[in-house]
C-alpha positions as CSV (number, residue, x, y, z in Angstrom):
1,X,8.6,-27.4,-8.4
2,X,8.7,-24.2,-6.4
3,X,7.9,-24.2,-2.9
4,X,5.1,-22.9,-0.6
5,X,6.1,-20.5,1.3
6,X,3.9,-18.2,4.0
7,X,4.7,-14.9,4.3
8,X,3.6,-12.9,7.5
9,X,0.0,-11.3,8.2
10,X,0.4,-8.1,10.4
11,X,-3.1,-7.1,11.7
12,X,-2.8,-3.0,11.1
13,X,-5.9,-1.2,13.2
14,X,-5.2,2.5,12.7
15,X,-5.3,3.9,9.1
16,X,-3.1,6.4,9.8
17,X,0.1,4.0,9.6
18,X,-1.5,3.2,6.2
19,X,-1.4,6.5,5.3
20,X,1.9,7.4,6.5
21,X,3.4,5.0,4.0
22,X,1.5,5.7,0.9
23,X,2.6,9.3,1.5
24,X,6.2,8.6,2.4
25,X,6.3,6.2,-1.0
26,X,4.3,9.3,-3.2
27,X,6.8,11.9,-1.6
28,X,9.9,9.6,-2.9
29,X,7.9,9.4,-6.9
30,X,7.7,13.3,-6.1
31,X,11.1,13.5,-5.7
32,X,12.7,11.5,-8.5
33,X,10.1,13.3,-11.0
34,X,11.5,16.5,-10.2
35,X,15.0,14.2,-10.6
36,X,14.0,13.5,-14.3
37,X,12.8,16.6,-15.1
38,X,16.1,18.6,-14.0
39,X,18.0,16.2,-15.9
40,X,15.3,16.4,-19.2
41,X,16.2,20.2,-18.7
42,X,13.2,21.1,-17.2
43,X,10.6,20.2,-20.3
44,X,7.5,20.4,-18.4
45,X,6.6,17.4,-19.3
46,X,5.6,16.7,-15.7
47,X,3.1,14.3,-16.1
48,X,4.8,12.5,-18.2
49,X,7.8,12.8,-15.5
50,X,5.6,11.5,-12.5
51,X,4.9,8.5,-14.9
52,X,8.2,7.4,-15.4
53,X,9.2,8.6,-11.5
54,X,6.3,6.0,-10.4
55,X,7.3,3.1,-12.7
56,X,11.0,3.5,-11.4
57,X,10.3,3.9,-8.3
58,X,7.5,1.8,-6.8
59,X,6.0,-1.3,-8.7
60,X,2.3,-2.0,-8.3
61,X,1.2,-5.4,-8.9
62,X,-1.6,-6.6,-10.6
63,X,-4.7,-7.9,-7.9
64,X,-7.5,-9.5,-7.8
65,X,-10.3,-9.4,-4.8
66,X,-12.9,-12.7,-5.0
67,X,-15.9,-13.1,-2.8
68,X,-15.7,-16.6,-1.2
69,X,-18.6,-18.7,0.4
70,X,-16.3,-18.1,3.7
71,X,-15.1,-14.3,3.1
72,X,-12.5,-13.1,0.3
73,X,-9.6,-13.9,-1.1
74,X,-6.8,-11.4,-2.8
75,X,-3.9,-12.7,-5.3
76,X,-1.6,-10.2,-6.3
77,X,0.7,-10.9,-9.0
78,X,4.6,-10.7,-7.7
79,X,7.0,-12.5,-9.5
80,X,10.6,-13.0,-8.3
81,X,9.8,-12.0,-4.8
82,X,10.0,-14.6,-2.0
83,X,8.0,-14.9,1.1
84,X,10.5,-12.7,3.2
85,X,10.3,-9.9,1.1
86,X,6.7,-9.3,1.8
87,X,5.2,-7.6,4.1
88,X,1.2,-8.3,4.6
89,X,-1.1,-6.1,6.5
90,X,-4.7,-6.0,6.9
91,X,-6.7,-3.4,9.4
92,X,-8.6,-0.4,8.8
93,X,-10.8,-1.5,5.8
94,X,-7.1,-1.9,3.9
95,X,-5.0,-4.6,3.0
96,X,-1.4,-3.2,2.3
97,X,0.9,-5.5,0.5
98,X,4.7,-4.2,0.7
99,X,8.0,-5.6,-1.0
100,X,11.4,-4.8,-1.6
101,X,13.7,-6.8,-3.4
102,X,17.6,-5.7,-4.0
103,X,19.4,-7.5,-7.1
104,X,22.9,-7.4,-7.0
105,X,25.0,-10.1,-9.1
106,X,28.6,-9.1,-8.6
107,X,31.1,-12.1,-10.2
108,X,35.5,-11.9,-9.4
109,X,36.8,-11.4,-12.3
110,X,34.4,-9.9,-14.4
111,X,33.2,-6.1,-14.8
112,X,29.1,-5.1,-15.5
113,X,28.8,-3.2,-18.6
114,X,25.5,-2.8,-18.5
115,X,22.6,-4.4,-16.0
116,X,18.8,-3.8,-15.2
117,X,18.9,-5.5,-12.1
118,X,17.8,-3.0,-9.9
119,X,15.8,-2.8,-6.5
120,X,12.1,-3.6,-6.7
121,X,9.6,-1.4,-4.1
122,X,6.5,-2.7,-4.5
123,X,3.6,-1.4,-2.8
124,X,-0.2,-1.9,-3.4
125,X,-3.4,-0.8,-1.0
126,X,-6.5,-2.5,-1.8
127,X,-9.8,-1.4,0.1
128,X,-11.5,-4.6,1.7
129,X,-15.2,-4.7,3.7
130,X,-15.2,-4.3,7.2
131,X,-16.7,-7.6,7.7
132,X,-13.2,-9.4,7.7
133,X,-11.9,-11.1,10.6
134,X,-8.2,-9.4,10.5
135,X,-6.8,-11.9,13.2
136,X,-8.0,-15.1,11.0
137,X,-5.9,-13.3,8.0
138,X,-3.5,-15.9,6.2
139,X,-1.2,-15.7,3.5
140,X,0.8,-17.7,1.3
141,X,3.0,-17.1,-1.8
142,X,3.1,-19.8,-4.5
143,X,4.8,-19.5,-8.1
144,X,4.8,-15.9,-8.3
145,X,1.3,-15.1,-7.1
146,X,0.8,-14.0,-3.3
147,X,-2.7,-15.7,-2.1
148,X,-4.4,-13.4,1.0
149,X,-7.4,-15.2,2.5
150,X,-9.7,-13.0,4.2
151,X,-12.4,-14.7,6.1
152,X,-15.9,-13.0,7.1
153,X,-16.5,-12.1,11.0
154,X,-19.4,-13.2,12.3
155,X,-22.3,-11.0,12.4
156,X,-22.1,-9.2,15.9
157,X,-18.2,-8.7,15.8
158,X,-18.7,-7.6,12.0
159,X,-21.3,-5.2,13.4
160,X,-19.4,-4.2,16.2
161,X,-15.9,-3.2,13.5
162,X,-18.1,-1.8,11.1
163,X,-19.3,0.8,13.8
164,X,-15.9,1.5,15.4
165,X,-14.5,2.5,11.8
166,X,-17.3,4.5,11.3
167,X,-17.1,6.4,14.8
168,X,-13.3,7.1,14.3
169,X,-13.8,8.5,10.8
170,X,-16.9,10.4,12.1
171,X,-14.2,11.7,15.0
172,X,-11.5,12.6,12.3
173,X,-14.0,14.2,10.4
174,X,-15.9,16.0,12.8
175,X,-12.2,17.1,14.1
176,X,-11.5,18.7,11.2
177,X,-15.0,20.7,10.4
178,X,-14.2,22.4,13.6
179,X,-10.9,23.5,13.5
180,X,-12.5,24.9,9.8
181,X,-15.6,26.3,11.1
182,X,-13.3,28.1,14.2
183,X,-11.2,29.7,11.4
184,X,-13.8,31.1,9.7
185,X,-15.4,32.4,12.7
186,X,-12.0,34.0,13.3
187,X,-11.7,35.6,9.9
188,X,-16.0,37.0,10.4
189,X,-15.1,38.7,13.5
190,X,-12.0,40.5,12.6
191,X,-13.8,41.9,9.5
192,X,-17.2,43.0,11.8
């Protein structure tokens, strides 16, 4: 019977760190489609090419979300990883699941002809409400399937997050209409 095992929840509470990740992971797919596409000799296929660049390079796992009397709960599907290959994270209005897994089998004696063993990336970001208490996060892998338990805040403190995410993205937005706006400003004058 396979054992219970919990891996870590890190409470995340900038999306920016989120972000980073998701566009170091999309720059690495970048990368190894233009990989296969130099060694296809260039058919312009690329779509085709970021397809198989994605599935070689990052695995996504299957999820589910469920709302709970109590909050939510998220199972991601992640066979043949254990608990300290996971990473959990939950902040921002995200919960980032991360994974990486190396396979190597080497035997004395004996020479690999062939093997698909091969390191598994795994990353997956699922939106979740605001409501969630992050610090009261849990998680727990069992058989395969990675178990996230996301209980509801109470109403003031849920209140209270759900304004303070929508300040900072009002900020980040407001930030960048500016720097737009001051642009074209630029660009009215020089013609006038």
């Amino acid at each position: 019977m396979p054992s219970r095992k919990n891996p870590p929840v890190k409470q995340e509470n900038t999306a920016e760190a989120l972000r980073r990740e998701a566009d170091e992971i999309q720059e690495r797919v970048r990368e190894k489609a233009f990989e296969l596409s130099q060694t296809l000799g260039g058919t312009g296929d690329d779509f085709h090419d970021w397809l198989r660049a994605e599935a070689e390079t990052v695995l996504r796992p299957t999820f589910e979300l469920v709302e709970t009397k109590d909050g939510w709960k998220a199972e991601f599907a992640v066979p043949g990883l254990d608990a300290g290959d996971l990473e959990v994270r939950v902040g921002g209005g995200s919960l980032v699941v991360k994974g990486e897994r190396t396979q190597e089998r080497k035997k004395k004696d004996e020479r690999v002809v062939v093997s698909e063993y091969r390191a598994t990336n795994l990353f997956r970001e699922v939106s979740i409400p605001l409501e969630v208490d992050v610090d009261k996060a849990k998680a727990s892998l069992d058989a395969g399937v990675l178990s996230v338990v996301l209980p509801r805040r109470k109403q003031k403190a849920a209140k209270k997050a759900a304004d303070a995410t929508r300040k900072a993205t009002r900020k980040s937005t407001t930030k960048k209409s500016t720097t737009k706006k001051k642009a074209t400003t630029r660009k009215t004058t020089r013609r006038s």
